[in-house]
C-alpha positions as CSV (number, residue, x, y, z in Angstrom):
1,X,0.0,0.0,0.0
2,X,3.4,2.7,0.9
3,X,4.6,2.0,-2.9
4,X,1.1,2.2,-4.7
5,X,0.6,5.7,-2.5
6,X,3.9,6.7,-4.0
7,X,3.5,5.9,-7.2
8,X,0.2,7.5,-7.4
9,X,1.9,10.8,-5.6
10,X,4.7,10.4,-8.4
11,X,2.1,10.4,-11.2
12,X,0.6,13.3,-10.3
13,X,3.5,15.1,-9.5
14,X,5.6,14.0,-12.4
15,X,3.9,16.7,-14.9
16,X,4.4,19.0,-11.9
17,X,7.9,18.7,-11.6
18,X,9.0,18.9,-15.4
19,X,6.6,22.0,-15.8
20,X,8.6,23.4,-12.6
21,X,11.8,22.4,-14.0
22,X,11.2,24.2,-17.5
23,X,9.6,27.5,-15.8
24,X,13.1,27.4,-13.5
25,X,15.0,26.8,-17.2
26,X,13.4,29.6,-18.3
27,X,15.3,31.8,-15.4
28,X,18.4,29.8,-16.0
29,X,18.2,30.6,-19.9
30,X,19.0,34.5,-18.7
31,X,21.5,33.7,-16.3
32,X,23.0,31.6,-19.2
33,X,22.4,34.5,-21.9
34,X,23.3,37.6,-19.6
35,X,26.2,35.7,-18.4
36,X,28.1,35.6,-21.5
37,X,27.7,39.7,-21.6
38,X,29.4,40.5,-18.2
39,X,29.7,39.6,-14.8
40,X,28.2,43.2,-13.2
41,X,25.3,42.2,-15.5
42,X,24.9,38.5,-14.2
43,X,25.3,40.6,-11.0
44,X,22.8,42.7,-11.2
45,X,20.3,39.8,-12.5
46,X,21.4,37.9,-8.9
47,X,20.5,41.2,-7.3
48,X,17.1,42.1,-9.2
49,X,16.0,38.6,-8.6
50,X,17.1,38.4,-5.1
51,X,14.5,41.7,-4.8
52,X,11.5,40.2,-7.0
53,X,11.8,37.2,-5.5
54,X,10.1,38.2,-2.0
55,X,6.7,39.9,-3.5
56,X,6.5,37.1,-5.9
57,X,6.7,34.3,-3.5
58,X,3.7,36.1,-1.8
59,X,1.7,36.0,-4.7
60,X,2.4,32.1,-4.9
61,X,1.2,31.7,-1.9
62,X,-1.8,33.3,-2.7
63,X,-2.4,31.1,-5.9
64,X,-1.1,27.8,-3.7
65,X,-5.2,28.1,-2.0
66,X,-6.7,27.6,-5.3
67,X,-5.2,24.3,-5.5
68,X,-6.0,23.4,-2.0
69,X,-9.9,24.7,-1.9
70,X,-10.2,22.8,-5.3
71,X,-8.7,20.0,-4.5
72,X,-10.4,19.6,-1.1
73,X,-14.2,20.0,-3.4
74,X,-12.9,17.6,-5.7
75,X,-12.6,14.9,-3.2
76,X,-16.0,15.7,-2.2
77,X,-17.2,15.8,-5.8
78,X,-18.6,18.7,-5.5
79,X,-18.1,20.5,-8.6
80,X,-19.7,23.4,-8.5
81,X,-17.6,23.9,-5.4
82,X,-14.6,23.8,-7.6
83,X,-15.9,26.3,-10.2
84,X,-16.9,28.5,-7.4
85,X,-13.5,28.9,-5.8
86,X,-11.5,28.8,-9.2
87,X,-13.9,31.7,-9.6
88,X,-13.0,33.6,-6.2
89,X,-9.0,32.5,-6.3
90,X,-8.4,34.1,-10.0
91,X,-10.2,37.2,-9.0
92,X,-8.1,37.8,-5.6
93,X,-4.7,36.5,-7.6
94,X,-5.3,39.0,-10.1
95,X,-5.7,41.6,-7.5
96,X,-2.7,40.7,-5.9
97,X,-0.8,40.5,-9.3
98,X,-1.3,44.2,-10.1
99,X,-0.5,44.7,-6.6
100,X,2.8,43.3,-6.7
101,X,3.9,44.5,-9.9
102,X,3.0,47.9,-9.6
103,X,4.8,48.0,-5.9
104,X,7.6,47.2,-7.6
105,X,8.0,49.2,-10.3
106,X,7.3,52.3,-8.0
107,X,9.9,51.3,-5.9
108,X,12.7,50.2,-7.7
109,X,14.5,52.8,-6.7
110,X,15.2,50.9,-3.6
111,X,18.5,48.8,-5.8
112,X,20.3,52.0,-5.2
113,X,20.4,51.9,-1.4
114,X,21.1,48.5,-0.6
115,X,25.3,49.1,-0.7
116,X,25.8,47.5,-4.1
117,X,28.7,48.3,-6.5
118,X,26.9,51.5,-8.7
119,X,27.1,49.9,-12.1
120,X,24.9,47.3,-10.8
121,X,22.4,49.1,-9.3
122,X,21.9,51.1,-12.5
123,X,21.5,48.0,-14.9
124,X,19.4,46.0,-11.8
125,X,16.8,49.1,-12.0
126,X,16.4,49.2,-15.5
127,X,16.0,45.2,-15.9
128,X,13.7,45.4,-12.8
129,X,11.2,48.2,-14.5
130,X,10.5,45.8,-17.3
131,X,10.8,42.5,-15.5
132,X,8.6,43.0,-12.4
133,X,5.6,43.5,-14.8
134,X,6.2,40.0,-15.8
135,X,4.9,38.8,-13.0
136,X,1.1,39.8,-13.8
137,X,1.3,36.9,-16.1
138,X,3.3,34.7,-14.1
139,X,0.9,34.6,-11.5
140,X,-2.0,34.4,-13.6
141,X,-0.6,31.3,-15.2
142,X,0.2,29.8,-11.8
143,X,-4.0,30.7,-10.8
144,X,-4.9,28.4,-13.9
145,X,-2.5,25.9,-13.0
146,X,-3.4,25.5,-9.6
147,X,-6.6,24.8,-10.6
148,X,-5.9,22.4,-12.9
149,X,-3.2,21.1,-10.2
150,X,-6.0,20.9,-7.9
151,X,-8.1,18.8,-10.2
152,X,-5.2,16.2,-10.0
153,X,-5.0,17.5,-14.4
154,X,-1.4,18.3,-14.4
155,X,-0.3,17.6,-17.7
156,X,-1.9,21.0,-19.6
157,X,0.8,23.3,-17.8
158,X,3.4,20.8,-18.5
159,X,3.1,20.8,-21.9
160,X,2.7,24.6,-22.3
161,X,5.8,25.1,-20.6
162,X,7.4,22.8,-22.7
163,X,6.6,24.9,-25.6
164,X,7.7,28.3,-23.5
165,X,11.1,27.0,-23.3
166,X,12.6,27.6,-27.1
167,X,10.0,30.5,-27.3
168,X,12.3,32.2,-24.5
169,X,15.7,31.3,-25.8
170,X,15.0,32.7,-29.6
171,X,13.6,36.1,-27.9
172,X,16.0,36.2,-26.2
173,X,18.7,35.8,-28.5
174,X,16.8,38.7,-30.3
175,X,16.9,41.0,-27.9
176,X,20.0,40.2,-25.6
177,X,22.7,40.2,-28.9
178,X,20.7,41.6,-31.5
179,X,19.8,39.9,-34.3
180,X,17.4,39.8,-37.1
181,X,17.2,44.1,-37.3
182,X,16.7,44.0,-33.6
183,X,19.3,46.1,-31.7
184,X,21.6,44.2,-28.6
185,X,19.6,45.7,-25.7
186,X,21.7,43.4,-23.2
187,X,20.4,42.8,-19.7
188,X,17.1,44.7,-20.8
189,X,16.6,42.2,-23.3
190,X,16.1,39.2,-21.5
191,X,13.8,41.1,-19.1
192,X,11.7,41.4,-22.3
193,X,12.0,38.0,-23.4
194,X,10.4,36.7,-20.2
195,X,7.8,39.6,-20.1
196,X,6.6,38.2,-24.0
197,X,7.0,34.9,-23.2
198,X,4.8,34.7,-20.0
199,X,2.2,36.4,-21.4
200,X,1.7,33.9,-24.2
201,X,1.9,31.1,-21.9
202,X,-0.9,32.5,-19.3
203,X,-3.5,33.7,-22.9
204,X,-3.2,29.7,-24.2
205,X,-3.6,28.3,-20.8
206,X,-6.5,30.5,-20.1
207,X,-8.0,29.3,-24.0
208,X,-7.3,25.5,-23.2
209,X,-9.4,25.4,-19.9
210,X,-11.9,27.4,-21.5
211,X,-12.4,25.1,-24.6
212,X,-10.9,21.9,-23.4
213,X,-13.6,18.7,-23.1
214,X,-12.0,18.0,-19.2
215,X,-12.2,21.3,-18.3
216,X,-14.7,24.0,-20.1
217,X,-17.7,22.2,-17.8
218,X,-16.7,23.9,-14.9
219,X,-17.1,27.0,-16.9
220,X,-20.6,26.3,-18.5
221,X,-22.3,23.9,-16.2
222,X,-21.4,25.6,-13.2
223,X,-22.1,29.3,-14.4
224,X,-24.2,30.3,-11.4
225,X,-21.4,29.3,-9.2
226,X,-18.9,32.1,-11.1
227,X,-19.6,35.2,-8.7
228,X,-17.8,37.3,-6.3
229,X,-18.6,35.5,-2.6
230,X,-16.9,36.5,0.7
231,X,-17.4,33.7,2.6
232,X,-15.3,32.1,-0.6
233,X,-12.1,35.1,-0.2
234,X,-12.0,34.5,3.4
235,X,-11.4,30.8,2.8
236,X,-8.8,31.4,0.3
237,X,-7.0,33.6,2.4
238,X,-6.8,31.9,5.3
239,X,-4.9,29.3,3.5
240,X,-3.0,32.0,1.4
241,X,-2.2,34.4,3.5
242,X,-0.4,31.8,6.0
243,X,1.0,30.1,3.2
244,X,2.7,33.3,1.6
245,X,4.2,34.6,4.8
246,X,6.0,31.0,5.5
247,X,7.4,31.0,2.1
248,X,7.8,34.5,2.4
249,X,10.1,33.9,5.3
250,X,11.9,31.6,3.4
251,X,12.5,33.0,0.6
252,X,13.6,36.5,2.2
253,X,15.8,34.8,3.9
254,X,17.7,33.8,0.5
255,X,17.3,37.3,-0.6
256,X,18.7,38.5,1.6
257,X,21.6,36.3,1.5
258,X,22.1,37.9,-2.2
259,X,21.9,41.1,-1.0
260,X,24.7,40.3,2.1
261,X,26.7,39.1,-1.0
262,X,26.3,42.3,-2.7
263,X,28.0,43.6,0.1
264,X,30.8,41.3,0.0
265,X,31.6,42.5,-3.9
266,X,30.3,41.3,-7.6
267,X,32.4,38.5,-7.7
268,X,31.0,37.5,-5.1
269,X,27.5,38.0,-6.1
270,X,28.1,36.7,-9.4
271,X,29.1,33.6,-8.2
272,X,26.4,33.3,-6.0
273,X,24.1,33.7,-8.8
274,X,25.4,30.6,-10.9
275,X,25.4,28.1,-7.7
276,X,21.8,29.5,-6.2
277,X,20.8,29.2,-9.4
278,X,21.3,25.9,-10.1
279,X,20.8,25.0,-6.6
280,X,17.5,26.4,-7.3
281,X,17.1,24.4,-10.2
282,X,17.2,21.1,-9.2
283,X,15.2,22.3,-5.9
284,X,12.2,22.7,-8.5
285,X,11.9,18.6,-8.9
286,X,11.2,18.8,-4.7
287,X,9.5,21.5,-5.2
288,X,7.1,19.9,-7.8
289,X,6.8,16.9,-5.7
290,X,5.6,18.8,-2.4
291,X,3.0,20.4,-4.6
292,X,1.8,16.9,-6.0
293,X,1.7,14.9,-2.6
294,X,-0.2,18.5,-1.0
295,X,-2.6,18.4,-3.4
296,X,-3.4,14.0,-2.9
297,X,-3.2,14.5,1.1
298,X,-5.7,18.0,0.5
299,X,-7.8,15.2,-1.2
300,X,-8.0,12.8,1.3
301,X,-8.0,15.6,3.7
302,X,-11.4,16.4,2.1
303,X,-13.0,12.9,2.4
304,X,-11.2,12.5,6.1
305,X,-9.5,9.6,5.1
306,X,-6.4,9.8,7.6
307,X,-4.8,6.6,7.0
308,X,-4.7,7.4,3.3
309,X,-2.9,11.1,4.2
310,X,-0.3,8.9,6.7
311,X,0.6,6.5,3.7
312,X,1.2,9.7,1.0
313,X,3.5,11.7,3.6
314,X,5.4,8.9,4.4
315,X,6.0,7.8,1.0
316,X,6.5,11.9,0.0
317,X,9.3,11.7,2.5
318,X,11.2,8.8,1.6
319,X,11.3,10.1,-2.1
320,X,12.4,13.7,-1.4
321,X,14.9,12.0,0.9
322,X,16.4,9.9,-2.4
323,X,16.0,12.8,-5.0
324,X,17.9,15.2,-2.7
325,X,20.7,12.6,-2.2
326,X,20.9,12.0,-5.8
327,X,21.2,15.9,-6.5
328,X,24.0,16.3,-4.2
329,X,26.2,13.5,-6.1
330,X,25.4,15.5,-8.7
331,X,26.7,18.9,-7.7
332,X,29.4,17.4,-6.0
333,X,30.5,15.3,-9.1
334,X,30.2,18.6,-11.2
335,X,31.1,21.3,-8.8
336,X,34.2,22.0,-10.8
337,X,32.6,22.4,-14.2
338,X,29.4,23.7,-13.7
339,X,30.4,27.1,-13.1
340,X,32.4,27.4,-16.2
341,X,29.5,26.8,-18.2
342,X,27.8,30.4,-17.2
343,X,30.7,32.5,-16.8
344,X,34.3,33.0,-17.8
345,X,36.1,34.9,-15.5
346,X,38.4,33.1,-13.4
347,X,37.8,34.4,-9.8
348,X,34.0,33.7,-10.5
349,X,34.4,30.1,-11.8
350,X,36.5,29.3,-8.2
351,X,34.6,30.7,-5.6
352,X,31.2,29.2,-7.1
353,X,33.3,26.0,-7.5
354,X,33.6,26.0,-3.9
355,X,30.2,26.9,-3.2
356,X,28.8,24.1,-5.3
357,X,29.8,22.0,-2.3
358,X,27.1,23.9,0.1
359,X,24.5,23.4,-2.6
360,X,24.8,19.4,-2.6
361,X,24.3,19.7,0.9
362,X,21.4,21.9,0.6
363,X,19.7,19.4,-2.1
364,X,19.1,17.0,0.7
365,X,18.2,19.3,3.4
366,X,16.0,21.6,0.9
367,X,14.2,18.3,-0.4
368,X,13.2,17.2,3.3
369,X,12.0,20.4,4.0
370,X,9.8,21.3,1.1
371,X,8.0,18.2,1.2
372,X,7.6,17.7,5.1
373,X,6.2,22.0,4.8
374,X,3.8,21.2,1.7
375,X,2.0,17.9,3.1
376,X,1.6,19.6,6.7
377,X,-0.5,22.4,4.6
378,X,-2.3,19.5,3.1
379,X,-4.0,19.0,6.4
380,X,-4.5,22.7,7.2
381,X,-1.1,22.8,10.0
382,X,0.5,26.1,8.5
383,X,0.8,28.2,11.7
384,X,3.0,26.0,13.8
385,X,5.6,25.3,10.5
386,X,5.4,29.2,9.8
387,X,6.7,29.9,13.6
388,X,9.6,27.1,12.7
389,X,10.8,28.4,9.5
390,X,11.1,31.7,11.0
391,X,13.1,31.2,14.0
392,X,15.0,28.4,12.2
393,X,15.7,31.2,9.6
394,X,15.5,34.9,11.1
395,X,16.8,33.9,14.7
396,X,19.2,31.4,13.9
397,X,20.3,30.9,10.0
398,X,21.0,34.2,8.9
399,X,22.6,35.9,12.6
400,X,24.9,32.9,12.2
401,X,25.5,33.8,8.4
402,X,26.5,37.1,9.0
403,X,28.6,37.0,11.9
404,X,30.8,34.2,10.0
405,X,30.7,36.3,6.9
406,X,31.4,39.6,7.8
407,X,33.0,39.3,11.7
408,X,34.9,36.1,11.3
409,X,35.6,36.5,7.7
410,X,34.5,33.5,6.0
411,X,33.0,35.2,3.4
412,X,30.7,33.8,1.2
413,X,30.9,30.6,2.9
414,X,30.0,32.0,6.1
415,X,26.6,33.1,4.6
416,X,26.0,29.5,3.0
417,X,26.6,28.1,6.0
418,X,24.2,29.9,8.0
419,X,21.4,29.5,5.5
420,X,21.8,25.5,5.5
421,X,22.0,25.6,9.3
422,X,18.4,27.4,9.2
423,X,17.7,25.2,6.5
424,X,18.6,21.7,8.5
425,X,16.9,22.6,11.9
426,X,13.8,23.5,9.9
427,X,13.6,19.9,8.1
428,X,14.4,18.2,10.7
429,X,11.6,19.6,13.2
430,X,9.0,19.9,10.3
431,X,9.5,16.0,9.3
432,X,9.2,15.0,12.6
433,X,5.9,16.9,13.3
434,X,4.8,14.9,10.6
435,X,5.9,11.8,11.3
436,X,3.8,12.1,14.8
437,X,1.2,9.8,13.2
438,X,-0.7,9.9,16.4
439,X,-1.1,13.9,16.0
440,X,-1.9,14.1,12.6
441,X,-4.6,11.2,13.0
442,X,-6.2,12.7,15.8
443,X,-6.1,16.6,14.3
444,X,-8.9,15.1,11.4
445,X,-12.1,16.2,11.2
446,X,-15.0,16.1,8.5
447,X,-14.8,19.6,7.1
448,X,-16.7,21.9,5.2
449,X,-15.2,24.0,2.3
């Protein structure tokens, strides 16, 4: 029963995680392409995206409900429950979209007090004016496919990032260098190729659930269900809201850590960028995992079947544990090459060389973590795992990062070091709340969404 509740979670996640991984490509296209201008422009990329990073987060958050309200009506089969909060969650997502964006924009000016070397700042707040409104899009995208997500339909998003992928690399190879009549506009460049490129993914999404046979029903036959309802926002939001400060927390935390390398110089920061970024990248197959096994254990949730949710985490554990190993042989095998593939100057290439080390490490942690975080917010326990991920972070993690970076002069090191100490103490206490079968059990009630 363990191995057919993992290979369930696996199918569902599967599409998840290759959609993930292509949206991530998608980031590590620019790094790629803006790497090969200059290493103040890869460092000003790290820094713009250590910025956008924290107001988009919170907008995932946001759209992570839809998938859990849905989800939670689907194993109920109640239908015109689902239309009714795919209804309410794109409405409040889009809402929070222009939010975010325009925040952004109207602060940008913010790059040019955070100490960073002055050439980066300038190029970070140009690429930031076009980039952040990217994120309208973005999140849009991420409302539809949380829906679908949520209806355990996660091949559409899959295959429409798929196509997104050599979309972004030709724009960008149009805009970055030039070509075709277009003039080289550089850093700016790839800001616009993600800015196009989003927007066509999120206008054929939205056309496919309208038109498609497994999901245009919820549109038609469930039309008196499509209306504004506040009972319907407060639910989201209490999941959302929750949801976005934890991996708001997080992912601060990590932005922050950009910005403390910022201080440290753009060699530094540039190095930072090509091992987070990876790092990042292979992070996405946990991350698309979590998603898939919180979305099954928000279904059984929803029928109150708690030894069906016990058998999902356990098996969602024991996978992210293997992935995450399997990652860090990776790094670890590679650390000396990698970095030569995204940059070419010779200070860079060795310090992120060294830092690649600290990233195999964090594959394992990071894994652990993601997945224990996700299935706990398939049963509704987000307050308890925000409070950890905070103090793991905020009170221990990133105090410890800066006083071995900057007092005892470990330098970059010193801040990797503290963020997979937060990391670790977080993963370990997280899993373990799960693992308390007796808790979890006993927490179950019938509910009504």
């Amino acid at each position: 029963m363990f191995d057919l509740q993992a290979k369930k979670t696996l199918s569902v996640s599967l599409p998840i995680i290759i959609g993930e991984l292509i949206q991530f490509s998608l980031h590590l296209i620019d790094t790629l392409m803006v790497g090969q201008i200059g290493y103040r422009e890869l460092a000003a990329a790290s820094l713009v995206n250590s910025v956008i990073n924290i107001p988009f987060v919170l907008g995932v958050g946001i759209t992570s409900s839809v998938a859990q309200m849905v989800s939670a009506a689907n194993g109920q089969a109640d239908h015109a429950k689902v239309s009714h909060y795919f209804f309410n969650g794109f409405t409040l997502c889009l809402l929070a979209a222009l939010l975010i964006a325009g925040g952004l924009d109207l602060g940008r000016n913010i790059l040019f007090h955070l100490n960073q070397d002055a050439m980066v700042a300038i190029l970070a707040a140009r690429y930031l004016h076009v980039l952040c409104w990217s994120l309208l899009p973005m999140l849009l995208f991420l409302t539809l496919k949380q829906f679908a997500d949520g209806l355990q339909k996660t091949k559409a998003a899959m295959c429409l990032s798929v196509l997104a992928l050599p979309m972004n690399i030709f724009i960008n190879w149009l805009l970055i260098y030039g070509h075709w009549g277009f003039g080289a506009m550089g850093l700016v460049g790839a800001a616009y190729g993600t800015l196009i490129t989003r927007w066509v993914l999120f206008l054929v999404f939205a056309l496919v659930l309208l038109f498609h046979s497994e999901f245009r029903h919820y549109f038609s036959a469930h039309r008196n269900q499509l209306q504004w309802s506040a009972a319907a926002i407060r639910r989201l939001l209490q999941i959302g809201i929750p949801a976005s400060i934890q991996a708001g927390v997080e992912v601060f935390a990590f932005a922050l850590s950009g910005i403390l390398m910022g201080m440290l110089g753009p060699v530094q920061l540039a190095a930072h960028q090509i091992v987070m970024g990876c790092a990042t990248f292979a992070f996405m197959g946990a991350f698309g995992f979590a998603q898939g096994s919180s979305i099954r254990i928000s279904t059984a949730w929803g029928k109150s079947d708690a030894g069906e949710i016990w058998l999902i985490g356990k098996g969602a554990l024991a996978m992210a544990l293997v992935y995450g190993l399997l990652c860090a042989l990776f790094f670890f095998l590679g650390s000396a090459l990698i970095p030569a593939l995204f940059n070419n100057d010779a200070h860079v290439i060795s310090l992120a060389a060294m830092l690649f080390v600290f990233a195999a490490i964090f594959q394992v942690i990071s894994s652990v973590q993601i997945v224990s975080t996700s299935i706990l917010r398939g049963v509704r326990d987000i307050k308890a795992p925000t409070k950890i991920i905070s103090i793991a972070y905020w009170v221990i993690g990133l105090p410890l990062g800066y006083l071995l970076a900057f007092r005892l002069g470990a330098g970059a090191a010193g801040i990797w070091i503290g963020l997979l100490t937060g990391l670790g103490l977080s993963a370990i206490t997280l899993s373990t709340r799960f693992i308390r079968k007796n808790k979890i059990v006993n927490t179950i009630q019938p509910i009504k969404i």
